[in-house]
Backbone atoms as SQL, in Angstrom:
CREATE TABLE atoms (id INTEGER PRIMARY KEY, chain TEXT, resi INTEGER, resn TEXT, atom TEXT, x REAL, y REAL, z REAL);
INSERT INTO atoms VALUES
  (1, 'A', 1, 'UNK', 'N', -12.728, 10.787, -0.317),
  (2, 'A', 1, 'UNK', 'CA', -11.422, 10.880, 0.289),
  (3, 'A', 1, 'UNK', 'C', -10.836, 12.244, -0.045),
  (4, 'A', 2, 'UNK', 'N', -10.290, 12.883, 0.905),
  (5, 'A', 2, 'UNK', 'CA', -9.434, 14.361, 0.791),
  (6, 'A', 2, 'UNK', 'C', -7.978, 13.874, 0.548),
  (7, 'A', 3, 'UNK', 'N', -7.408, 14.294, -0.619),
  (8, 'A', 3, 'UNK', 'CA', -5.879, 14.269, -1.063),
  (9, 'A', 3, 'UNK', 'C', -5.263, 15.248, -1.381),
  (10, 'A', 4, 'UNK', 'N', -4.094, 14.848, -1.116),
  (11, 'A', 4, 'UNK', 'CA', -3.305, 15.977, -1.313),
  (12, 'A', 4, 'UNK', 'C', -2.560, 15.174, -2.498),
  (13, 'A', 5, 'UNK', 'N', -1.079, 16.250, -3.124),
  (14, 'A', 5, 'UNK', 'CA', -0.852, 15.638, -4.678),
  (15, 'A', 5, 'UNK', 'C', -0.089, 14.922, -3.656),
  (16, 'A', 6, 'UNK', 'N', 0.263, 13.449, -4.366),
  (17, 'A', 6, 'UNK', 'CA', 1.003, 12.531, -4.015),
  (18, 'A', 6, 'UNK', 'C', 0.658, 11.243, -3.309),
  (19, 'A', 7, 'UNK', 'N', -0.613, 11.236, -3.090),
  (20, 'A', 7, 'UNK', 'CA', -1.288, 10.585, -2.004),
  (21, 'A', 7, 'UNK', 'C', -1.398, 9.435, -3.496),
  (22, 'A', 8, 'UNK', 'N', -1.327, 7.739, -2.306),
  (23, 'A', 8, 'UNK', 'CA', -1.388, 6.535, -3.250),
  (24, 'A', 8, 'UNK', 'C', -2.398, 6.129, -2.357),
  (25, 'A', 9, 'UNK', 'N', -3.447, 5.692, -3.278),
  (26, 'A', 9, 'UNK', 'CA', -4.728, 4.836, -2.797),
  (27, 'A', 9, 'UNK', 'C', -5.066, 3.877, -3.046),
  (28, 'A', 10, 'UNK', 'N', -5.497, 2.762, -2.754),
  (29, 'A', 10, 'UNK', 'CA', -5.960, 1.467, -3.300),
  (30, 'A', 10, 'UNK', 'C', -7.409, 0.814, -3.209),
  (31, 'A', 11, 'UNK', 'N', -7.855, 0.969, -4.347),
  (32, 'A', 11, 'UNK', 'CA', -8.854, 1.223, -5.198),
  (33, 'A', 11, 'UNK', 'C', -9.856, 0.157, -5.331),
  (34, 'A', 12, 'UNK', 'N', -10.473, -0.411, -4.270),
  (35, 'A', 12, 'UNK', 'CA', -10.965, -1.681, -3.780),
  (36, 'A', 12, 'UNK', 'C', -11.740, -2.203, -5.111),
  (37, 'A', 13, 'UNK', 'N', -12.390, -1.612, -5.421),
  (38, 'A', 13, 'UNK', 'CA', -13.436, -1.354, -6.301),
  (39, 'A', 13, 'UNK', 'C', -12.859, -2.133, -7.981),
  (40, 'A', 14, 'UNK', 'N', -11.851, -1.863, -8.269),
  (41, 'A', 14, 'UNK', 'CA', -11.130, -2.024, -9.682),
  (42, 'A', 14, 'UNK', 'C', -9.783, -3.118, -9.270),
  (43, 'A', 15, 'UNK', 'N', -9.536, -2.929, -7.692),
  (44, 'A', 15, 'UNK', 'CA', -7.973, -3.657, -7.390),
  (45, 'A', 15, 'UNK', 'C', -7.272, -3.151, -7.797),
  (46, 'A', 16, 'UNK', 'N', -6.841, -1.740, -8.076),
  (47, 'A', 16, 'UNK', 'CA', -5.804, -0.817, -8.450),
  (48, 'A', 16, 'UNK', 'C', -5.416, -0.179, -7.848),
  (49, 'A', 17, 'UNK', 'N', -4.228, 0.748, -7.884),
  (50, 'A', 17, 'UNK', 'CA', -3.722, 1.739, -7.438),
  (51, 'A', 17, 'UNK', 'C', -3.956, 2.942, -7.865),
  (52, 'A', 18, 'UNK', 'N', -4.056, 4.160, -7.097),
  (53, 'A', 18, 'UNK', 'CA', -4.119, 5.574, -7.560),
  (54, 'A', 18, 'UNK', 'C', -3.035, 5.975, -7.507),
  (55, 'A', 19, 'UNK', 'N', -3.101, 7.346, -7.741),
  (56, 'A', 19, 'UNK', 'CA', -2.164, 8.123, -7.939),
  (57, 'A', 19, 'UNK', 'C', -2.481, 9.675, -7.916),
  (58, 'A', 20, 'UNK', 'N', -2.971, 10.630, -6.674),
  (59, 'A', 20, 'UNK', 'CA', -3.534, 11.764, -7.035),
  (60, 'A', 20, 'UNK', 'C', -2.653, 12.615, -7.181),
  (61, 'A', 21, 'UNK', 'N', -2.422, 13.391, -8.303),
  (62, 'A', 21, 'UNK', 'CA', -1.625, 14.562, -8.801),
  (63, 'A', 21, 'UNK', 'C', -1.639, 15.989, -8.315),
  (64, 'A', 22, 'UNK', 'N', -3.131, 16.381, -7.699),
  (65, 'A', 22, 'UNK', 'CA', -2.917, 17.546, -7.061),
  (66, 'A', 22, 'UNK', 'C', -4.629, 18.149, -7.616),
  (67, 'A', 23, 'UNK', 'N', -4.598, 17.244, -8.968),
  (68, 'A', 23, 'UNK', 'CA', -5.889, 18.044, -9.834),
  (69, 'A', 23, 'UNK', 'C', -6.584, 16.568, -10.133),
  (70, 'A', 24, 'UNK', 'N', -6.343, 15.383, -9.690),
  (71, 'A', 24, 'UNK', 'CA', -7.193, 14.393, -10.577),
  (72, 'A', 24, 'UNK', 'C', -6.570, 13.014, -10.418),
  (73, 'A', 25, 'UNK', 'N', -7.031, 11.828, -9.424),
  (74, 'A', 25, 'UNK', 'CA', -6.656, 10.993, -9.972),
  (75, 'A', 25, 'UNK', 'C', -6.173, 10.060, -11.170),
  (76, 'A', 26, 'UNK', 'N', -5.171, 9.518, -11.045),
  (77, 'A', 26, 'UNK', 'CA', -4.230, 8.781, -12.385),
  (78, 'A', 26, 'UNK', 'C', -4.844, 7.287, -12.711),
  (79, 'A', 27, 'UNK', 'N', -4.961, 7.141, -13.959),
  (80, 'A', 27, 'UNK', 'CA', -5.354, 5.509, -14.141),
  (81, 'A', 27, 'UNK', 'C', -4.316, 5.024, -13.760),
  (82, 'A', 28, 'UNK', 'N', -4.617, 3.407, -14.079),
  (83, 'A', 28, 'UNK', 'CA', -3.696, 2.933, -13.516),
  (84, 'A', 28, 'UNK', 'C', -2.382, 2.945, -14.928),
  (85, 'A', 29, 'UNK', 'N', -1.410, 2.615, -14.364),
  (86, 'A', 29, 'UNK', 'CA', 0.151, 2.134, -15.153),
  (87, 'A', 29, 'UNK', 'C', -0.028, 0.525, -15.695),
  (88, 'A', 30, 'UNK', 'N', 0.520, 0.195, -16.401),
  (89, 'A', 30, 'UNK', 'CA', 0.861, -0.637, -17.762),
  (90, 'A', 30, 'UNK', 'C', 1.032, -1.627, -16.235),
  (91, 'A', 31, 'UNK', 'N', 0.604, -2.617, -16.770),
  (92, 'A', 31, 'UNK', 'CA', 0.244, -4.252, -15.863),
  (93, 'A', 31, 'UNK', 'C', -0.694, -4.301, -14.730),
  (94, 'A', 32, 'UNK', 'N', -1.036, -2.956, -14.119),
  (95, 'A', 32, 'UNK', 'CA', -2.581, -2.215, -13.622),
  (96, 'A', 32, 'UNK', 'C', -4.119, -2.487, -14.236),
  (97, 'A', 33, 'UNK', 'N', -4.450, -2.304, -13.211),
  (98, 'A', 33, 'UNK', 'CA', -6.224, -2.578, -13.344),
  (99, 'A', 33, 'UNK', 'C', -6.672, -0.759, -13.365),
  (100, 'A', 34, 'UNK', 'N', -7.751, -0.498, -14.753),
  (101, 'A', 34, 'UNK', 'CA', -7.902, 0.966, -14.543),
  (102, 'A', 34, 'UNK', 'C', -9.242, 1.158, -14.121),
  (103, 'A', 35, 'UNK', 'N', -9.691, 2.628, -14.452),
  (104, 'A', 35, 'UNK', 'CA', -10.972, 3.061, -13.652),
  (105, 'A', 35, 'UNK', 'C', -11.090, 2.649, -12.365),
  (106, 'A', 36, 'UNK', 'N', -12.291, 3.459, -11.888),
  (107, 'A', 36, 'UNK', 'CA', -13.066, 3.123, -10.594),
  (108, 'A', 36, 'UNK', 'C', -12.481, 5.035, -9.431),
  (109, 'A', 37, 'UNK', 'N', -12.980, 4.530, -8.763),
  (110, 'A', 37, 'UNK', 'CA', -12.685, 6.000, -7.824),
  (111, 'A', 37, 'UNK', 'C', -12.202, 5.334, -6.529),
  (112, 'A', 38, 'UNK', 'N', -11.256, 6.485, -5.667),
  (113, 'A', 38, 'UNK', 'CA', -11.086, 5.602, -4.505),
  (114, 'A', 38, 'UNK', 'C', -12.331, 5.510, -3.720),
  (115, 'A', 39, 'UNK', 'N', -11.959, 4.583, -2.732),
  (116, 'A', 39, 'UNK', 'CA', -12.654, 4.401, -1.801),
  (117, 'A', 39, 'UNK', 'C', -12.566, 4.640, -0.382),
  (118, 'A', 40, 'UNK', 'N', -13.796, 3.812, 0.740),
  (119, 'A', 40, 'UNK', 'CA', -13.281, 4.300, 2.224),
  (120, 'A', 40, 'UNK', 'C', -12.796, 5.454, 2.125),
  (121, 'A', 41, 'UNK', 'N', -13.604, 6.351, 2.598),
  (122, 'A', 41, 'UNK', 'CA', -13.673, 7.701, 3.039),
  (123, 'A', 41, 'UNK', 'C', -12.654, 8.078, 4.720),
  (124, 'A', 42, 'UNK', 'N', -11.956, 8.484, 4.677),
  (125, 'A', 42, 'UNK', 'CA', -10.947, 8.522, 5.633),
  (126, 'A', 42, 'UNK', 'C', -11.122, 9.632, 6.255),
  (127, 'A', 43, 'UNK', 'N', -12.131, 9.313, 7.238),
  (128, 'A', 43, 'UNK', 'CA', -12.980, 10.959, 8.555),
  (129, 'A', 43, 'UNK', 'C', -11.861, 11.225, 9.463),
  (130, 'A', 44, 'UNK', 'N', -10.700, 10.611, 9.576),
  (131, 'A', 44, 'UNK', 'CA', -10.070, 10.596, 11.180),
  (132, 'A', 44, 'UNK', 'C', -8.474, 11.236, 10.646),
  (133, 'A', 45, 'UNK', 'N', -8.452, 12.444, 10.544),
  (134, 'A', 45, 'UNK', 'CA', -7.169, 13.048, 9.833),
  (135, 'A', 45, 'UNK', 'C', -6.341, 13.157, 11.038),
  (136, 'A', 46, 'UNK', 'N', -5.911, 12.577, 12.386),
  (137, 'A', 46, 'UNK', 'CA', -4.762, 12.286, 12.843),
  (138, 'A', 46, 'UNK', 'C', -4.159, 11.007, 12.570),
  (139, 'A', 47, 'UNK', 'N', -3.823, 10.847, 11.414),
  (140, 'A', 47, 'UNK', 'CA', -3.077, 9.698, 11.423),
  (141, 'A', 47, 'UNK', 'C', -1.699, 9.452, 12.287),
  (142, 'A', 48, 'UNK', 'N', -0.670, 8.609, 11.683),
  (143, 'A', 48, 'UNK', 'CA', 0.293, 7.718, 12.494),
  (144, 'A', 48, 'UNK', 'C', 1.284, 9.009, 11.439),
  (145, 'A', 49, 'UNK', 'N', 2.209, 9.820, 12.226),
  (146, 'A', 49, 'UNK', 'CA', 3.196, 10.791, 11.090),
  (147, 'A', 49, 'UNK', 'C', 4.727, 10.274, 11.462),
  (148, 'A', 50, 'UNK', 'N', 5.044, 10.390, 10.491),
  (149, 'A', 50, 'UNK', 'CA', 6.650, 9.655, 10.655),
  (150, 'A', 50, 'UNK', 'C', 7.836, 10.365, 10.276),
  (151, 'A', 51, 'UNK', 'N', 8.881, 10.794, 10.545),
  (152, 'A', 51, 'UNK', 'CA', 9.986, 11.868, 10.327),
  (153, 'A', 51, 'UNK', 'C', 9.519, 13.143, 10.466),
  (154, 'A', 52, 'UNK', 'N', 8.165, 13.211, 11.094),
  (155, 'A', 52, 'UNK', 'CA', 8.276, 15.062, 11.693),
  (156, 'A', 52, 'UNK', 'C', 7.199, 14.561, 12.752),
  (157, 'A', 53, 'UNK', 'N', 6.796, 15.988, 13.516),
  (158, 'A', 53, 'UNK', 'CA', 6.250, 16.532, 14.676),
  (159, 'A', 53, 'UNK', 'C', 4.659, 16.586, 13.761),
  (160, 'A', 54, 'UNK', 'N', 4.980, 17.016, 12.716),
  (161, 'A', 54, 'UNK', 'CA', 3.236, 17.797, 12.242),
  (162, 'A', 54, 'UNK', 'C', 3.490, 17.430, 10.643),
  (163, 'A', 55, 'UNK', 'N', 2.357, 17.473, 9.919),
  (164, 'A', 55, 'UNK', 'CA', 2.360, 17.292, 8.779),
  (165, 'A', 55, 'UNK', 'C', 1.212, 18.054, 7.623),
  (166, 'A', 56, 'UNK', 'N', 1.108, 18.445, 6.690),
  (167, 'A', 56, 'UNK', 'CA', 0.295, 19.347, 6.336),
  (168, 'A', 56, 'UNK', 'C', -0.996, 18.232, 5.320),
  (169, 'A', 57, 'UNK', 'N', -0.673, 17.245, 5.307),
  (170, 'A', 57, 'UNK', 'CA', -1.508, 16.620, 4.586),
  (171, 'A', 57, 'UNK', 'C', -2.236, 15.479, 5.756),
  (172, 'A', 58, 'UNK', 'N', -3.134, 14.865, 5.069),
  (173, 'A', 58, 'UNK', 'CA', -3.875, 13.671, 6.061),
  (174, 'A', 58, 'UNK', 'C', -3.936, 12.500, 5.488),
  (175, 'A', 59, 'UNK', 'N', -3.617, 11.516, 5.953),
  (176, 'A', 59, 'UNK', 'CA', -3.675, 9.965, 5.915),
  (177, 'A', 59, 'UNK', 'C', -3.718, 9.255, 6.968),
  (178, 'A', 60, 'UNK', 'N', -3.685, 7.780, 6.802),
  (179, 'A', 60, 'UNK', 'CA', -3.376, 6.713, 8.031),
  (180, 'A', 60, 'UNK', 'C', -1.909, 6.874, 8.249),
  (181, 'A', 61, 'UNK', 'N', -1.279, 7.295, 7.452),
  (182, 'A', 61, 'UNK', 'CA', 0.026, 6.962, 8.051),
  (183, 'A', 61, 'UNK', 'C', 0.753, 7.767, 7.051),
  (184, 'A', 62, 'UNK', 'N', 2.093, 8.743, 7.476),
  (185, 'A', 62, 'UNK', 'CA', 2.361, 9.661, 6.623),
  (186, 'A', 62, 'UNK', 'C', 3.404, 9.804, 6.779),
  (187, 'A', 63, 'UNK', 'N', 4.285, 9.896, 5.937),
  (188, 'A', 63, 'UNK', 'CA', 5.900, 9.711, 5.738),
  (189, 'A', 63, 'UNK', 'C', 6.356, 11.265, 5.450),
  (190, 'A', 64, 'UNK', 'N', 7.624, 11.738, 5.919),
  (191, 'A', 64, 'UNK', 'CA', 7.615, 12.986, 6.079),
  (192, 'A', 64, 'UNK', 'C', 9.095, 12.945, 5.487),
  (193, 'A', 65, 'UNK', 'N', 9.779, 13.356, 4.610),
  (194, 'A', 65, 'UNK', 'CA', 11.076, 13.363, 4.878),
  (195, 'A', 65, 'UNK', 'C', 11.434, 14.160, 3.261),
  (196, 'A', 66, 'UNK', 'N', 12.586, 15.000, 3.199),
  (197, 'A', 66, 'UNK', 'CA', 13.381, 15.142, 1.999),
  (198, 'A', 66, 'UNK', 'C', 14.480, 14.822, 1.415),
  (199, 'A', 67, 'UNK', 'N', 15.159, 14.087, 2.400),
  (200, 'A', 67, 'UNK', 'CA', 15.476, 13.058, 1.707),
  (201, 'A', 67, 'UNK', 'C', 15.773, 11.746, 1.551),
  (202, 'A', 68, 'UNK', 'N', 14.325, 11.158, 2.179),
  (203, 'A', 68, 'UNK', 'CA', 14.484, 9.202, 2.413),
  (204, 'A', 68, 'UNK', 'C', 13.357, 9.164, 1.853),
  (205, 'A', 69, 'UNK', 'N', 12.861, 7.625, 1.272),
  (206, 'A', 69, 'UNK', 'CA', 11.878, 7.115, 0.515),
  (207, 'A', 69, 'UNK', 'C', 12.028, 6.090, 1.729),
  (208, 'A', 70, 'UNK', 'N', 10.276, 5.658, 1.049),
  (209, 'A', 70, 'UNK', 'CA', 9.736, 4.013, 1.755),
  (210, 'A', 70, 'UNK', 'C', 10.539, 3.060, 1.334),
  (211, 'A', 71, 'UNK', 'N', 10.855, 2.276, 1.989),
  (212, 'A', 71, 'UNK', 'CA', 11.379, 0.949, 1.315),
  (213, 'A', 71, 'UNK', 'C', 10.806, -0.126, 1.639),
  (214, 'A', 72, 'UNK', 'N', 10.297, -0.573, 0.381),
  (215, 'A', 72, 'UNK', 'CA', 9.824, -1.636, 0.890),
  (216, 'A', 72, 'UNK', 'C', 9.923, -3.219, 1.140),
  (217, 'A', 73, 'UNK', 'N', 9.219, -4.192, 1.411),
  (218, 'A', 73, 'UNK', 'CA', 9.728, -5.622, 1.884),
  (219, 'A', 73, 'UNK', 'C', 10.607, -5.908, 0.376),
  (220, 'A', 74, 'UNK', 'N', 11.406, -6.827, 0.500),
  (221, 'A', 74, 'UNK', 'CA', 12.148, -7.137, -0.671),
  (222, 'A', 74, 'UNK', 'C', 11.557, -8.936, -0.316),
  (223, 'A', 75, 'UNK', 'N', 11.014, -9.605, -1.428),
  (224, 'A', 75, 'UNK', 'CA', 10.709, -10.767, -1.510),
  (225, 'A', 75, 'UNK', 'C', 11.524, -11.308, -2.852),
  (226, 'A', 76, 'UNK', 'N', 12.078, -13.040, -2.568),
  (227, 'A', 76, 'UNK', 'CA', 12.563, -13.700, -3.336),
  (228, 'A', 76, 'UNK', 'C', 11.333, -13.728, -4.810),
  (229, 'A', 77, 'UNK', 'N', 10.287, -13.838, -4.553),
  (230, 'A', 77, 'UNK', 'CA', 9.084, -14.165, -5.068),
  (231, 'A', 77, 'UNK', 'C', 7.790, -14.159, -5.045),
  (232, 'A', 78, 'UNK', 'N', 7.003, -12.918, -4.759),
  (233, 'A', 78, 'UNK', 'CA', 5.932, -12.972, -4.237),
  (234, 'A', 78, 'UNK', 'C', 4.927, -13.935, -3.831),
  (235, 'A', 79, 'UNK', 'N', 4.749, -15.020, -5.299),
  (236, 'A', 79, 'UNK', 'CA', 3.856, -16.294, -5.298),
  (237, 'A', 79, 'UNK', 'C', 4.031, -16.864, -4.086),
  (238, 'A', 80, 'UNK', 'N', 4.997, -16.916, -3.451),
  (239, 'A', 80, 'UNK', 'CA', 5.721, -17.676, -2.648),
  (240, 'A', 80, 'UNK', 'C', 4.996, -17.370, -1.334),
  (241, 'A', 81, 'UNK', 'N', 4.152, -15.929, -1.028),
  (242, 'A', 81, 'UNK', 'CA', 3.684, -15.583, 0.343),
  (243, 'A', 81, 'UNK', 'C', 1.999, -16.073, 0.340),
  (244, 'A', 82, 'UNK', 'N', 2.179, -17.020, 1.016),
  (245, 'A', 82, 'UNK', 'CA', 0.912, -17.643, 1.584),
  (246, 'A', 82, 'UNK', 'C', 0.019, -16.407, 2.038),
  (247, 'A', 83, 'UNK', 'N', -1.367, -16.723, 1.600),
  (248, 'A', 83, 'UNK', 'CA', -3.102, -16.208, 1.936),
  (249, 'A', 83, 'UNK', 'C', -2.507, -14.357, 1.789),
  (250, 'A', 84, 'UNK', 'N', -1.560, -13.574, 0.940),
  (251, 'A', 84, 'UNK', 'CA', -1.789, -12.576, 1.039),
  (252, 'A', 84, 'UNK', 'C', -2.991, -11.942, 1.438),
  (253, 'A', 85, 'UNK', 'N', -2.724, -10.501, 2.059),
  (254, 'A', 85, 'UNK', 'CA', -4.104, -9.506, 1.970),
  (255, 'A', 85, 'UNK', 'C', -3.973, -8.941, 0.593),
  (256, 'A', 86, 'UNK', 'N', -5.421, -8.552, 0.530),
  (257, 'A', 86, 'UNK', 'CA', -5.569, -7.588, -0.447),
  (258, 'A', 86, 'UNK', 'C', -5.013, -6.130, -0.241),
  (259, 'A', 87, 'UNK', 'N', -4.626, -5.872, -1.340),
  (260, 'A', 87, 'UNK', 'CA', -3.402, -4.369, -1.255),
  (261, 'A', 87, 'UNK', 'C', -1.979, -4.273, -0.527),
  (262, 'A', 88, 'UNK', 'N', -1.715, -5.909, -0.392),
  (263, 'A', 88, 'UNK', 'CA', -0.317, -6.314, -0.018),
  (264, 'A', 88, 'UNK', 'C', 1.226, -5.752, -1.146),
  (265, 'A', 89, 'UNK', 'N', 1.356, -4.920, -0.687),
  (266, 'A', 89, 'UNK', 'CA', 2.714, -4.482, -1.574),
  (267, 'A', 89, 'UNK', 'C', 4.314, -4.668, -0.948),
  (268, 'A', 90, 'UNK', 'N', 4.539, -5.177, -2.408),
  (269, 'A', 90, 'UNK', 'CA', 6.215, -5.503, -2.000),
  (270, 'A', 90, 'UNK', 'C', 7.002, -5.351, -3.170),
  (271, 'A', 91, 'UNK', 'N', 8.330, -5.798, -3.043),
  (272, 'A', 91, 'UNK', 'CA', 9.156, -5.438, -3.750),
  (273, 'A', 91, 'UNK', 'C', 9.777, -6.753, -4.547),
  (274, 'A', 92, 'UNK', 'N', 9.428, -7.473, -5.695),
  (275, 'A', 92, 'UNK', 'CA', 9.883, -8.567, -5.995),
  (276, 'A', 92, 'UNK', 'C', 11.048, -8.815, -6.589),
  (277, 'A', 93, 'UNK', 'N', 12.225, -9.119, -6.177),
  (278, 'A', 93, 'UNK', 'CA', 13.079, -9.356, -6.788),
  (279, 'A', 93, 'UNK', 'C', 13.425, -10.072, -7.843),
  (280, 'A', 94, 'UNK', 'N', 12.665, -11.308, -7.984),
  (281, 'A', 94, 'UNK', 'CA', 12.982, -12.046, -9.160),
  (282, 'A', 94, 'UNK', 'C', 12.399, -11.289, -10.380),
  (283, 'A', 95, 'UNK', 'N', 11.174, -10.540, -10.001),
  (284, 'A', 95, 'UNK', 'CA', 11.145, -9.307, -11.226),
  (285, 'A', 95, 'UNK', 'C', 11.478, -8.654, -11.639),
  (286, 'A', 96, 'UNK', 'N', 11.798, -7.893, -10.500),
  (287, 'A', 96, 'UNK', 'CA', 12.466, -6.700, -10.513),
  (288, 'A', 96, 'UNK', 'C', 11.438, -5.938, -10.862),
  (289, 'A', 97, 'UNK', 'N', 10.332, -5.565, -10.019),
  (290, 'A', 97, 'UNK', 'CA', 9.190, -5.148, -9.637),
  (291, 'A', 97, 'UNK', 'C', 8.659, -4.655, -8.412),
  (292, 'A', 98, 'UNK', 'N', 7.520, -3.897, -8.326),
  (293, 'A', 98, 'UNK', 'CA', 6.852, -3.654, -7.255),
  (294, 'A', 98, 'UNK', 'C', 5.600, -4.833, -7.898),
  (295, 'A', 99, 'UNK', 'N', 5.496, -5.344, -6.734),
  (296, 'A', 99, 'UNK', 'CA', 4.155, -6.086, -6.807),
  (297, 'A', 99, 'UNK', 'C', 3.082, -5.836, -6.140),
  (298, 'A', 100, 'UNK', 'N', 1.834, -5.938, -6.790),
  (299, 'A', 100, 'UNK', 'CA', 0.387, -5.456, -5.715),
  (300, 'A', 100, 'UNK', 'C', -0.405, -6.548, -5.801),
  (301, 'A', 101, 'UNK', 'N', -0.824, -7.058, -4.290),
  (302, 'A', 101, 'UNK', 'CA', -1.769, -8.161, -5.080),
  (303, 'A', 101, 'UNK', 'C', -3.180, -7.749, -4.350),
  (304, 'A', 102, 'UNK', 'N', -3.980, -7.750, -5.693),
  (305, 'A', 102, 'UNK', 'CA', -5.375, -6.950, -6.064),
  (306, 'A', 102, 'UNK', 'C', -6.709, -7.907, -5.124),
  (307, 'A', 103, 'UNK', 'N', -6.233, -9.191, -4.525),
  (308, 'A', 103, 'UNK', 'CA', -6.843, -9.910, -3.911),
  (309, 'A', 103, 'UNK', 'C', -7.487, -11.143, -4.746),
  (310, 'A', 104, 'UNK', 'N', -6.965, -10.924, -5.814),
  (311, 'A', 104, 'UNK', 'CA', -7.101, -12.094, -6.340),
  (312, 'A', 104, 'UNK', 'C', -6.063, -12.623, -7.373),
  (313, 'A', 105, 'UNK', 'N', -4.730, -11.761, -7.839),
  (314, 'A', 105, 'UNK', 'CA', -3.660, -12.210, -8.078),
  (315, 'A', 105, 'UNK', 'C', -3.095, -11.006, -7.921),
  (316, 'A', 106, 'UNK', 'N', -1.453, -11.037, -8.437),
  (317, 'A', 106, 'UNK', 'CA', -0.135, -10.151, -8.356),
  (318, 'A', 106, 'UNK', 'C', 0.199, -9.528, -9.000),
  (319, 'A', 107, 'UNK', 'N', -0.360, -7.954, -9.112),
  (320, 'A', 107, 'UNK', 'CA', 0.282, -7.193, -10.465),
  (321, 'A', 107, 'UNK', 'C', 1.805, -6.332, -10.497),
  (322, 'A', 108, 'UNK', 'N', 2.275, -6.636, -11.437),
  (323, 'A', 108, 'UNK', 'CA', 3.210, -6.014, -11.249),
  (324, 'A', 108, 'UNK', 'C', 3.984, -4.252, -11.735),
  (325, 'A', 109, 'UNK', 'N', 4.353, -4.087, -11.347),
  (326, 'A', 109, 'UNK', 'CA', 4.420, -2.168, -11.932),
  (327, 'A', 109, 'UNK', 'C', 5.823, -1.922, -11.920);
């Protein structure tokens, strides 16, 4: 996979999240699964770009902006969402968490 710093990957291999810095993917963070390398090699650099015309990096889908963030789903409870996918992320409120679920349970960060 080609990254640029900032790029978040999910790490089929371990059920984790990345984190590339610019020089080196990041283990994972405290309630994370570590090691492994990403995966799926991503050949098709027109992705889906969002808040601009053009973008200097490549992904499936690429958020452009200085000053808005992703936001994401806000759930009462994650447990609560029937047959998740794997690398389903949300925002759990009763945690007060981001939750990832690794495809076989819900980690939280």
């Amino acid at each position: 996979m080609t990254a640029s710093a900032g790029t978040i990957a999910f790490d089929e291999i371990t059920g984790s999240f990345r984190y590339y810095n610019g020089t080196g993917w990041s283990v994972a963070d405290a309630g994370g699964v570590t090691g492994g390398n990403p995966t799926n090699t991503d050949t098709n650099t027109k992705g889906v770009i969002i808040g601009a015309s053009a973008s200097s990096v490549q992904g499936a889908v690429i958020l452009e902006a200085s000053n808005k963030a992703l936001v994401l789903p806000k759930v009462s409870n994650a447990l609560v969402i029937a047959s998740p996918p794997k690398g389903l992320i949300v925002y759990d409120m009763a945690l007060k968490a981001v939750q990832v679920y690794n495809g076989t349970s819900w980690v939280a960060y």
